[in-house]
matplotlib code that plots the C-alpha trace (Angstrom):
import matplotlib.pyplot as plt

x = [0.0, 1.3, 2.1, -0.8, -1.0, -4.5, -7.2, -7.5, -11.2, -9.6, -7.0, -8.9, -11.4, -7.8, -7.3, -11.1, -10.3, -8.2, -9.3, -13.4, -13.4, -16.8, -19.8, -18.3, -14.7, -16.7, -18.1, -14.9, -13.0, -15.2, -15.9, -12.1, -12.2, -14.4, -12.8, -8.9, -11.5, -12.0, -15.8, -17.4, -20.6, -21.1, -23.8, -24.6, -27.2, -27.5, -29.9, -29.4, -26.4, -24.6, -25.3, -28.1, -26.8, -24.1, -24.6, -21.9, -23.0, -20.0, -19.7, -16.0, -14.2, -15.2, -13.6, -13.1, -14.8, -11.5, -10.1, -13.3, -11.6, -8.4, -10.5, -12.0, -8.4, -5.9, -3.3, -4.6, -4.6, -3.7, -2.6, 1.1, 3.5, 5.6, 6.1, 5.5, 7.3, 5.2, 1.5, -0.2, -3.7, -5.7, -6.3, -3.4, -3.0, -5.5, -7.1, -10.9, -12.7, -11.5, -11.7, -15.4, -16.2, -15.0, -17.3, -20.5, -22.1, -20.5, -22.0, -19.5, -21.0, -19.0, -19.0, -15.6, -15.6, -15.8, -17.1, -19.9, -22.0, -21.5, -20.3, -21.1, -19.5, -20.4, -18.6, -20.2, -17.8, -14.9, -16.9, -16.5, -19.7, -19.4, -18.6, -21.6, -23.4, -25.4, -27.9, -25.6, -24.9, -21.4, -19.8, -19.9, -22.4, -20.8, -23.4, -22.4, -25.2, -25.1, -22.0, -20.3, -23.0, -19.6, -18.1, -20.9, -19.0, -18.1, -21.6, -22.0, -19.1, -21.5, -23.2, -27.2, -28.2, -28.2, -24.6, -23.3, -25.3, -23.9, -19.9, -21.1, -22.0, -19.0, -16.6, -18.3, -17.9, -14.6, -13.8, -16.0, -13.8, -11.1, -13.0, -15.4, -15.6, -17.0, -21.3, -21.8, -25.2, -25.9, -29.4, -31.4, -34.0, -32.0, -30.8, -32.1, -30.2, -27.2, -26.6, -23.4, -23.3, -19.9, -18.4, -15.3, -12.2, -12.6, -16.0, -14.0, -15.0, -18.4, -18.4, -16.6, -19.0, -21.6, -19.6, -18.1, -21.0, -22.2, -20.4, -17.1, -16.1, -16.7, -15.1, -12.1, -8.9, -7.0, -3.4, -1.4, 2.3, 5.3, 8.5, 11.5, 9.3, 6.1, 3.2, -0.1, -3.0, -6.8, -8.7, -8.5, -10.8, -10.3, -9.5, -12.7, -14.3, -13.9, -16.1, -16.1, -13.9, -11.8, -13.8, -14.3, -10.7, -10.3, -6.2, -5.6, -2.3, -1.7, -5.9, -6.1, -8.1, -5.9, -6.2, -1.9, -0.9, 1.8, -0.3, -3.1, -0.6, 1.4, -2.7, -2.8, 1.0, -0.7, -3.2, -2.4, -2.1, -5.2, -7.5, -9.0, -7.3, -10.4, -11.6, -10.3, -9.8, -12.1, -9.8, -9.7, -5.9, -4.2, -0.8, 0.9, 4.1, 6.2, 4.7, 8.0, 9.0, 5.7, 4.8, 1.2, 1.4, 1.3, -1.7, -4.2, -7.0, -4.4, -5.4, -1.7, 0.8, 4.6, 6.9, 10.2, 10.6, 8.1, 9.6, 9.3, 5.9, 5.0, 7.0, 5.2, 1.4, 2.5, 4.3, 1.6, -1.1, 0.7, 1.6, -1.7, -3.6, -0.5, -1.4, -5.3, -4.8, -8.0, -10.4, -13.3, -15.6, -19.4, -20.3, -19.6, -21.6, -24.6, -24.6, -24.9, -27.5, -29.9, -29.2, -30.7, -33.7, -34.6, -34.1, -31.3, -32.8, -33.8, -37.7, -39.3, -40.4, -44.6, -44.9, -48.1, -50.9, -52.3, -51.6, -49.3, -46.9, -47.2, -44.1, -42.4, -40.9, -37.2, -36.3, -37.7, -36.8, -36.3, -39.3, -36.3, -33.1, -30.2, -28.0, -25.1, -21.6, -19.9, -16.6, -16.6, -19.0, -16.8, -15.3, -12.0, -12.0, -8.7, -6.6, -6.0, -6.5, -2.7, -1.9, 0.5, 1.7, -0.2, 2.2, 0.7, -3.2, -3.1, -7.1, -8.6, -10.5, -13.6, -16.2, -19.0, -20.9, -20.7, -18.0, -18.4, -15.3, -13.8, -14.8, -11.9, -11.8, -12.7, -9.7, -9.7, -6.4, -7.5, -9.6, -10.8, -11.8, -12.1, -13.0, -16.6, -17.1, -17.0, -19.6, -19.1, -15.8, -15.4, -15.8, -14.8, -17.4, -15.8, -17.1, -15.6, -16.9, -19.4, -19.7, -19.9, -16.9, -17.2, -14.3, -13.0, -10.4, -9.0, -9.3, -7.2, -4.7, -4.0, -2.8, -1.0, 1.1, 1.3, 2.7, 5.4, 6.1, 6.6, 8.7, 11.3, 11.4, 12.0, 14.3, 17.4, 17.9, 16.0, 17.2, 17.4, 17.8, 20.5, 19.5, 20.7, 21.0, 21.1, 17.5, 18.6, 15.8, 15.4, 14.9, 14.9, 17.9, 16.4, 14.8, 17.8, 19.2, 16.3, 16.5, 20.5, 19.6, 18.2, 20.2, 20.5, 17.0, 16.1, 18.9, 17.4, 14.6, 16.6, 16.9, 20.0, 20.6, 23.5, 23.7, 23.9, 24.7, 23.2, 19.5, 19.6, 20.1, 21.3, 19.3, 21.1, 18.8, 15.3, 13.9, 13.6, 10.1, 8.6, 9.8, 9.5, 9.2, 8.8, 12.0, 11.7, 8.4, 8.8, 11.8, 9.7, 7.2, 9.7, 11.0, 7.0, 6.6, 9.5, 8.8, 5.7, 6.3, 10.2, 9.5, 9.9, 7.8, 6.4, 8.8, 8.3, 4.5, 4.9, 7.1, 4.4, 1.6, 3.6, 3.8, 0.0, -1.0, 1.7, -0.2, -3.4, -2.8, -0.6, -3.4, -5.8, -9.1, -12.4, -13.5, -10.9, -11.6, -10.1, -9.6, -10.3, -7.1, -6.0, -8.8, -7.9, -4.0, -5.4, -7.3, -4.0, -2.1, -4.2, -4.5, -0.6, -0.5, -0.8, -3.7, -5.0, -8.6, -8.5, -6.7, -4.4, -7.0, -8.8, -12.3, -12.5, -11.6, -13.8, -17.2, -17.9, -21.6, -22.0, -23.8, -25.9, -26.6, -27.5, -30.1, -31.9, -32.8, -34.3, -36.1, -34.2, -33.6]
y = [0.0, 3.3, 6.2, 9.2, 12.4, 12.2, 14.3, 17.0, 15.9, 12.3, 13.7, 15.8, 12.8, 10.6, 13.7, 13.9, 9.8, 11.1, 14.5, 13.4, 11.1, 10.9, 13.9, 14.0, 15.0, 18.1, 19.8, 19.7, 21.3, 23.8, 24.8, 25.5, 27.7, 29.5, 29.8, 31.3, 33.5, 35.3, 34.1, 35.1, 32.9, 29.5, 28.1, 24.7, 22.4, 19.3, 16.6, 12.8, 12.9, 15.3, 12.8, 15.3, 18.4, 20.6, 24.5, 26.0, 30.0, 32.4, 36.1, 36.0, 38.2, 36.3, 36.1, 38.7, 38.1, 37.6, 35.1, 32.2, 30.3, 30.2, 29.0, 26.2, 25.0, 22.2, 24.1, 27.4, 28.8, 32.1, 30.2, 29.6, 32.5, 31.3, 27.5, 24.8, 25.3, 28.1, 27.1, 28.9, 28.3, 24.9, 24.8, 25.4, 22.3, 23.7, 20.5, 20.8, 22.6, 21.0, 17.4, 18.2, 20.0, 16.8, 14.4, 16.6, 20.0, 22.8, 26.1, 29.0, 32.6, 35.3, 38.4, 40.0, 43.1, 46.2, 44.7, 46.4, 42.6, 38.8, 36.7, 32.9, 30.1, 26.0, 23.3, 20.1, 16.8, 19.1, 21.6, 25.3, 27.6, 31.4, 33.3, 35.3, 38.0, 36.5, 38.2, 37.5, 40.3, 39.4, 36.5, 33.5, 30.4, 26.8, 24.5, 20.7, 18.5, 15.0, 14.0, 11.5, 11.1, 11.6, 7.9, 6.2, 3.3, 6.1, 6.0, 2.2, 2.9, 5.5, 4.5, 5.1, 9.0, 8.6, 7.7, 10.2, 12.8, 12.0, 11.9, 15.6, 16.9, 15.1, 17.2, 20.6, 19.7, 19.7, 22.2, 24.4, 23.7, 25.1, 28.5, 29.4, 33.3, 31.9, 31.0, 27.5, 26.4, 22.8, 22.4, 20.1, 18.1, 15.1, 15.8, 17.7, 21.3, 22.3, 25.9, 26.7, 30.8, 32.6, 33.4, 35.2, 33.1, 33.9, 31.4, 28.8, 26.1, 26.7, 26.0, 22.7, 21.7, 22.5, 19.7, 17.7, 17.8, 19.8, 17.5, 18.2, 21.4, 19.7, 16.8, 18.3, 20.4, 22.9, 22.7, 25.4, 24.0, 24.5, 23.2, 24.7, 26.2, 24.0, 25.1, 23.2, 24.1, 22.7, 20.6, 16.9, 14.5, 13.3, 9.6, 9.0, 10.7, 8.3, 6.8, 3.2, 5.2, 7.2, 9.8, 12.2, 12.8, 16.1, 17.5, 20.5, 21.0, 25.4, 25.1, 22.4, 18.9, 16.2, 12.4, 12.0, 8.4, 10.0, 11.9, 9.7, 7.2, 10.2, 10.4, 6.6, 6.9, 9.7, 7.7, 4.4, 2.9, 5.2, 4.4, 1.0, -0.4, -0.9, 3.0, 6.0, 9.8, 12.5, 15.6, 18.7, 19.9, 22.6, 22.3, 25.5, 24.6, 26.9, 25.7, 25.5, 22.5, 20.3, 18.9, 19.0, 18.4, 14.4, 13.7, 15.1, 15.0, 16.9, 15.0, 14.2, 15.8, 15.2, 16.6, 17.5, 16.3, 13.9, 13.1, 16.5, 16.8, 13.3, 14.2, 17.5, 15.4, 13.1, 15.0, 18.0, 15.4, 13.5, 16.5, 17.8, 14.5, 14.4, 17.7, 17.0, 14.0, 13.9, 15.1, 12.9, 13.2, 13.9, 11.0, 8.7, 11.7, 11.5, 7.4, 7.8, 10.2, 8.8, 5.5, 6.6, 8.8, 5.2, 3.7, 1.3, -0.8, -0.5, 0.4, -1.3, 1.6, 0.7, -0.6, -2.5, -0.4, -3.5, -3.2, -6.0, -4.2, -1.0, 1.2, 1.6, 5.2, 5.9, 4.9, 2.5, -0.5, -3.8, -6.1, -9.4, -8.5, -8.1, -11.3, -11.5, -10.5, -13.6, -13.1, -16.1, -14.2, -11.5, -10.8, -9.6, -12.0, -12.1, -14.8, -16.4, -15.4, -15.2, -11.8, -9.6, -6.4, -3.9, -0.7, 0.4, -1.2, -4.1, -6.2, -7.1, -9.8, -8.2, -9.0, -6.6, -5.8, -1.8, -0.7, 2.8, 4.5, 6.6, 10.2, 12.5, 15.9, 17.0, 19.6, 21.9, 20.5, 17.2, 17.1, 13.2, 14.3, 11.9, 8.3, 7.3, 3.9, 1.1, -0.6, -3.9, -4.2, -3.0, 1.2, 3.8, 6.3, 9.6, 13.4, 16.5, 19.8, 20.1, 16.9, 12.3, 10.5, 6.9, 5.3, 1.4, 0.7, -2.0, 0.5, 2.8, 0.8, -0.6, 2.6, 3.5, 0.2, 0.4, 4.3, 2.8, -0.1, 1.9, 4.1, 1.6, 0.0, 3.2, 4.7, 2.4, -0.5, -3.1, -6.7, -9.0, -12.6, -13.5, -16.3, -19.7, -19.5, -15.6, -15.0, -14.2, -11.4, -10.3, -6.9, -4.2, -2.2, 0.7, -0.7, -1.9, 1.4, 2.9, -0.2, 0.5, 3.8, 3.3, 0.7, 2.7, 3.0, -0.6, -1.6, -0.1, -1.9, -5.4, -5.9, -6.1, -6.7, -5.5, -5.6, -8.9, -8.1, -5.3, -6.5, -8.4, -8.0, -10.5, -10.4, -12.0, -10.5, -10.0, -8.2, -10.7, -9.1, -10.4, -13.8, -16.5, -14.3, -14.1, -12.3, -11.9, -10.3, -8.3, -6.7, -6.9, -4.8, -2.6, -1.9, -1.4, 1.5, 3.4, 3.6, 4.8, 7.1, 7.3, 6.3, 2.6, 3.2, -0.4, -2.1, 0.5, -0.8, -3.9, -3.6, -1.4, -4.0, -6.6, -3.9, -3.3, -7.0, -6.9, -4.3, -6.1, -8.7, -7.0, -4.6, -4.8, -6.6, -6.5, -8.6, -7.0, -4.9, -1.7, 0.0, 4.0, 4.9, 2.8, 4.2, 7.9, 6.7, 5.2, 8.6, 10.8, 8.5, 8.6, 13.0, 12.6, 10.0, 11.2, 9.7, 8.5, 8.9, 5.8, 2.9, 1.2, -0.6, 3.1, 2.0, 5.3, 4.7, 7.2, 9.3, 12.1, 13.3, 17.2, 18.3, 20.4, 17.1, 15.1, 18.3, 17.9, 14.2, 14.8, 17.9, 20.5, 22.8]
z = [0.0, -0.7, 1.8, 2.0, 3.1, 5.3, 5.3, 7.6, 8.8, 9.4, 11.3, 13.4, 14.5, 15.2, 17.5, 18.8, 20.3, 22.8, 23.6, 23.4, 25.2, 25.9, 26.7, 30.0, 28.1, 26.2, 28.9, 30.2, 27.7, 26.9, 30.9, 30.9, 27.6, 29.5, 32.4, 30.2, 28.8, 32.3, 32.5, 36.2, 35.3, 33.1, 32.1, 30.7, 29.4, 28.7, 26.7, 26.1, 28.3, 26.9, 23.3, 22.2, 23.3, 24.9, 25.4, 27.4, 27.4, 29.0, 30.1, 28.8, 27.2, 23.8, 20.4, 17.5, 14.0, 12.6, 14.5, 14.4, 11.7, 13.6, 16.9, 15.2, 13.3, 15.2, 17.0, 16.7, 20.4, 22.4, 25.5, 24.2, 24.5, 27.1, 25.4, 26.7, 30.0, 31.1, 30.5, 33.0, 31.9, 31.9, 27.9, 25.5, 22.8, 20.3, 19.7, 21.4, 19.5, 15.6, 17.3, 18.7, 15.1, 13.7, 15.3, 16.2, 15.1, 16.6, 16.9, 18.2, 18.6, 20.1, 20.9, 21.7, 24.4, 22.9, 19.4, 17.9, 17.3, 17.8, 14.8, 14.7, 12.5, 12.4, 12.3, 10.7, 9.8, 9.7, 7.4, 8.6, 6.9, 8.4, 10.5, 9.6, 11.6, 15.0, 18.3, 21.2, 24.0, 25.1, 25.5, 24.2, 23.3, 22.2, 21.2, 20.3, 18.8, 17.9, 19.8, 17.7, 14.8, 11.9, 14.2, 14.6, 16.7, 19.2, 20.3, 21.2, 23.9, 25.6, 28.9, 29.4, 29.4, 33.1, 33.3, 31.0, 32.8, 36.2, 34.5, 33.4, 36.5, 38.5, 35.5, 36.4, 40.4, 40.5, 38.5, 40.4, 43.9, 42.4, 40.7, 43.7, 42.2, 39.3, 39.3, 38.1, 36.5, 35.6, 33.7, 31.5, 30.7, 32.0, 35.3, 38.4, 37.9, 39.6, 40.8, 42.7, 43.3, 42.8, 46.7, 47.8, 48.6, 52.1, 51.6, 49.4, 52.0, 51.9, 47.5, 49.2, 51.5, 48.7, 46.8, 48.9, 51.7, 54.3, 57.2, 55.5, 57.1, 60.3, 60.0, 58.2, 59.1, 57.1, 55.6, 54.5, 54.1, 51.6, 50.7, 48.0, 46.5, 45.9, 48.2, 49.7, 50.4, 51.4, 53.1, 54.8, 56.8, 59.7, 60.2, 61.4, 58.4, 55.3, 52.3, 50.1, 47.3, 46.2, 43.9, 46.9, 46.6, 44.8, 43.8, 41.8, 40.4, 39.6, 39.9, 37.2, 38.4, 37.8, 39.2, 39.5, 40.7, 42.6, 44.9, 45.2, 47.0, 48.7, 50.3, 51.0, 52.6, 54.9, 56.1, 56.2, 59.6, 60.8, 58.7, 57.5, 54.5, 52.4, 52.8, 51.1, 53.2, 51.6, 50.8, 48.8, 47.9, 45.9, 45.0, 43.8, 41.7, 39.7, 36.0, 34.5, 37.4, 36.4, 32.8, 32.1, 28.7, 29.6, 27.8, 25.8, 28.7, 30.7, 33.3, 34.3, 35.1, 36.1, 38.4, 38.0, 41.7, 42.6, 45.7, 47.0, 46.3, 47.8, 51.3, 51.1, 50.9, 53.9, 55.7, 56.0, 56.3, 59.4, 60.9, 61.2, 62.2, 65.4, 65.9, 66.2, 67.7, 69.3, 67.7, 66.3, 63.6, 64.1, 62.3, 65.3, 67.5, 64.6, 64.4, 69.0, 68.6, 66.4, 68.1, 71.2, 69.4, 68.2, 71.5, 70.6, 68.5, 64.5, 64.2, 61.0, 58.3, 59.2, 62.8, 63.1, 64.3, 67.2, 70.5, 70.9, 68.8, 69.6, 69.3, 72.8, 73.9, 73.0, 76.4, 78.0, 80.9, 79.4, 81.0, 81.0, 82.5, 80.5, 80.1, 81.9, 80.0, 78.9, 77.4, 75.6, 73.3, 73.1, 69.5, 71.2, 74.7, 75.8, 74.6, 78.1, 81.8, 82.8, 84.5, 81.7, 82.0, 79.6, 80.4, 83.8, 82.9, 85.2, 85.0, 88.3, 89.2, 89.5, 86.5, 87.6, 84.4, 85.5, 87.3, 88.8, 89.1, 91.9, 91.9, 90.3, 89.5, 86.2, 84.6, 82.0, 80.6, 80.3, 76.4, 77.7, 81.2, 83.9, 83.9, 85.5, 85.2, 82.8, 81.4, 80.2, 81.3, 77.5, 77.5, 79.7, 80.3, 81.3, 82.2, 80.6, 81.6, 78.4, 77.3, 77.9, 76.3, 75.7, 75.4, 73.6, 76.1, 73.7, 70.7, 72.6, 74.3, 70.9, 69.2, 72.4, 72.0, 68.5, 68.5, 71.0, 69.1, 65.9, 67.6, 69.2, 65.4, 63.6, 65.9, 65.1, 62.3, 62.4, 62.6, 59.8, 59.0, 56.7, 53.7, 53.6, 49.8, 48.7, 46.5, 42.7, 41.9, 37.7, 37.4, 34.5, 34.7, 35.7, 38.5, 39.8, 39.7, 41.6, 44.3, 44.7, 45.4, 48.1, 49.3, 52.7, 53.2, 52.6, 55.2, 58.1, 57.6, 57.4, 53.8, 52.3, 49.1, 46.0, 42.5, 40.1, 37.5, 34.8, 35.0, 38.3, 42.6, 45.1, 48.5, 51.1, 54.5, 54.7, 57.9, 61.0, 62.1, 59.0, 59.5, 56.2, 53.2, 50.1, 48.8, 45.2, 45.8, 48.2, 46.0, 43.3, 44.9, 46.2, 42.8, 41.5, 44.3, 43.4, 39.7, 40.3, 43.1, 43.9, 47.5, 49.1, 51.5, 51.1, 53.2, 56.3, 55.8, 55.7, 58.8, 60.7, 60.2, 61.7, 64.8, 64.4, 64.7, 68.3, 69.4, 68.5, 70.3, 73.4, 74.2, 77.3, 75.7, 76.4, 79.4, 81.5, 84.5, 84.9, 88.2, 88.3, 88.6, 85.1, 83.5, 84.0, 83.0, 79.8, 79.3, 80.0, 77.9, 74.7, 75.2, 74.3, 72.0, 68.4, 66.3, 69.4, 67.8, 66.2, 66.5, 64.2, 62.3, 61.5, 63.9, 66.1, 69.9, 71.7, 71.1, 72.6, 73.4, 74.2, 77.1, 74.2, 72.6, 76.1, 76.5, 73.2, 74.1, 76.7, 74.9, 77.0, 74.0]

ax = plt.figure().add_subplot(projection="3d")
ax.plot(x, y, z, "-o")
ax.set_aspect("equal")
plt.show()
């Protein structure tokens, strides 16, 4: 077959399958024309999903008759003059509006500020017809009709109207978090309409919580941090405060959404021994970076991006993150508050949606006296009994004899110093019930215990090299050669931890000791994952994990259980200890280890306010 010269329509709908992704992928371009063009309020509509129709309308500072033709051709664009290593806007390839033209009906009308009238041209299949003369007052109006109609197979890749509906409004919601001066409107005849009013950066949070949801701002701290140059910014959720995925994690790069491998795992890094492993943190950050040290021009999407030094930025995630969650070591979320309170409005037990209306089923009060008395506690039923009845020494918490299912504690003073209060009693021989001055705090005792030992074992491992166990027969690992590179690299690293290992050869590594504390491992993989982690995010950080869950099942199994009595005086230690413990509101498995009910809260109950 002989070489051709393709058509330019051909070209531009090669283009259109990476940049149009689907009706999602439109709005999205479009929104963030809008946006370079310095629009304070965006409107868009929608129909079929985005399949039917598109109208994004703009109060920007629009286009000039004489440059249409140029907005519509590939690689036409105003967002270049510093090159490509100073793109300071969030569209500059010059590829969305052809590609869309190619494989829709586009409809541009503009008017430029200062024009005397708007100007309009189409696009259909790659066929320009204007610009001619249009009503418009300023601004501009992109319409896009028949998404995909010129690539017919396009369209069987499309998910139901409902689908492509929801992708649309999850595109404009994060864009707005990052552009809360701007007025977002989200209409159509296929979704419920969105309206998101422009506020001033001093309200920024509340455009989050609009997003993100109203319990966000409680149950979330601020970071403001920066490091040689790259600066963060935003919001974080407490440990306590987490959902089934990941989407309600929102990064901007320089005020462009991205989803960026590396700092999705710097979040993970953050959280990861205070939060379960099957839940994701909900966050909102902004990294500011100086454009010419990150490469957004990964992809066409532009949804990537690359840093010059990604291990900066990644210490810079965790260690702002950490350092804030020490800091606020005891603070809770209000879900666990909420989940108490509407537990006891119910009176402890889950009502059916339609009680039956006869007497002998009857709803009962909220609170009301069992007519049978309670059973007594057995700690054989216990999910976390102890594992045997011999005395051990649980760092000052020594269990008693006594088995009394409530256990009233000594009276002690309550201080304004201590956050946790004083210890009351404990119920169950399981929670700590304490008094602050405003509020109840119920307490896990084994919850808490077990970060406390597993924040001392952490320490004692980290604080010198930890032992290893040398090989019989050294473990021959294959390797690419630039993994090897990056594992000899950090040769010094990987030896505190136990595992020592040196270069075989140009594609190859030797390991001859693996970390004791793990005890029979798999070496090849373990390298293997080592070697995975630092390509993808230039920190082996995997082998510290692996080494911390090892000291989180010791602490697991170390810590006072349930079933054990606590006398008043190891109660109110336990309480003291956790107020200077950091991350001492959950424990190592993320499950929160106290909640705390407000006096205010207590009072509404009852119907005092």
């Amino acid at each position: 077959m002989p070489i051709r010269q393709l058509t330019e329509t051909l070209i531009d709908q090669i283009a259109a399958g990476e940049v149009v992704e689907r009706p999602a992928s439109v709005v999205k371009e479009l929104v963030e024309n809008a946006l370079d063009a310095g629009a304070r309020r965006i409107e868009i509509a929608t129909a079929g999903g985005g399949k039917s129709l598109i109208r994004i309308t703009d109060d920007g500072c629009g286009i000039p008759e004489a440059e249409l033709p140029l907005a519509v051709r590939r690689h036409c664009t105003s967002k270049m003059e510093g090159g490509l290593q100073g793109i300071e806007t969030l569209g500059f390839r010059g590829e969305a509006l052809p590609s869309i033209g190619s494989v829709a009906r586009l409809s541009l009308r503009s008017r430029a500020r200062g024009s005397d009238g708007a100007h309009e041209i189409l696009v259909h299949g790659g066929r320009q017809e204007g610009p001619r003369p249009a009503a418009l007052s300023a601004g501009t109006v992109i319409e896009v009709r028949d998404l995909f109609h010129a690539v017919p197979a396009r369209l069987k890749f499309l998910k139901s109207d409902r689908a492509e509906s929801a992708a649309i409004t999850e595109v404009v919601r994060r864009i707005a978090i990052a552009f809360p001066a701007v007025r977002f409107e989200l209409t159509g005849e296929d979704r419920s309409p969105l309206v998101l009013p422009a506020v001033d950066e001093a309200a920024a949070l509340q455009r989050i919580g609009e997003i993100v949801g109203e319990n966000f701002s409680d149950n979330a701290f601020s970071l403001d941090a920066g490091r040689e140059g790259v600066f963060l910014a935003g919001h974080a959720g407490l440990p306590s405060f987490h959902r089934g995925t990941a989407q309600h994690q929102y990064v901007y790069v320089n005020g462009r959404p991205v989803r960026d491998r590396l700092i999705l795992s710097a979040i993970r890094g953050a959280y990861a021994d205070v939060m379960p492993r099957d839940r994701h943190p909900v966050c909102v950050l902004f990294l500011q970076v100086d454009p010419r040290d990150v490469d957004v021009n990964v992809h066409p999407a532009k949804a990537d991006v690359r840093f010059r030094d990604p291990g900066l930025v990644r210490g810079l995630v965790v260690g702002a993150i950490r350092a804030e969650l020490a800091r606020l070591s005891l603070r809770g979320s209000t879900e666990g508050t909420d989940g108490l309170m509407a537990r006891f409005r119910a009176g402890g037990r889950d009502e059916p949606a339609t009680a039956p209306t006869d007497a002998a089923h009857a709803p009962r009060p909220a609170f009301s006296f069992s007519e049978r008395p309670a059973a007594p506690y057995d700690p054989a039923r216990s999910p976390s009994r102890p594992l045997d009845d011999r005395p051990a020494d649980f760092g000052g918490f020594q269990p008693s004899a006594r088995t009394d299912r409530f256990e009233e504690a000594a009276p002690a003073p309550i201080r304004a110093e201590f956050p946790l209060g004083a210890a009351r009693a404990q119920i169950g021989r399981a929670f700590i019930v304490a008094e602050t001055e405003d509020s109840l705090v119920l307490i896990d005792q084994h919850a808490a215990h077990e970060r406390l030992v597993y924040e001392a074992l952490k320490e004692a491992m980290h604080a010198k090299a930890l032992p290893s166990q040398m090989l019989l027969i050294p473990e021959v690992v294959d390797l690419t050669e630039a993994e090897v590179e990056r594992l000899v690299a950090e040769e010094a690293v990987l030896q505190r931890f136990g595992l020592h290992l040196e270069r075989f050869g140009p594609g190859a590594v030797m390991v001859r000791e693996t970390p004791a504390i793990l005890g029979e491992v798999d070496a090849p993989a373990l390298v293997r994952e080592i070697a995975d982690e630092l390509t993808e995010t230039g920190s082996g950080s995997g082998l510290g994990s692996r080494v911390d869950h090892v000291a989180a099942t010791m602490a697991c199994h170390g810590s006072v259980r349930a079933g054990r009595r606590l006398q008043a005086s190891e109660m109110n230690a336990l309480l003291r200890r956790m107020e200077a413990v950091p991350a001492s509101a959950t424990c190592n498995h993320g499950r929160p280890t106290f909640i705390e009910l407000k006096l205010a809260d207590i009072e509404r109950l009852f119907g005092r306010r």
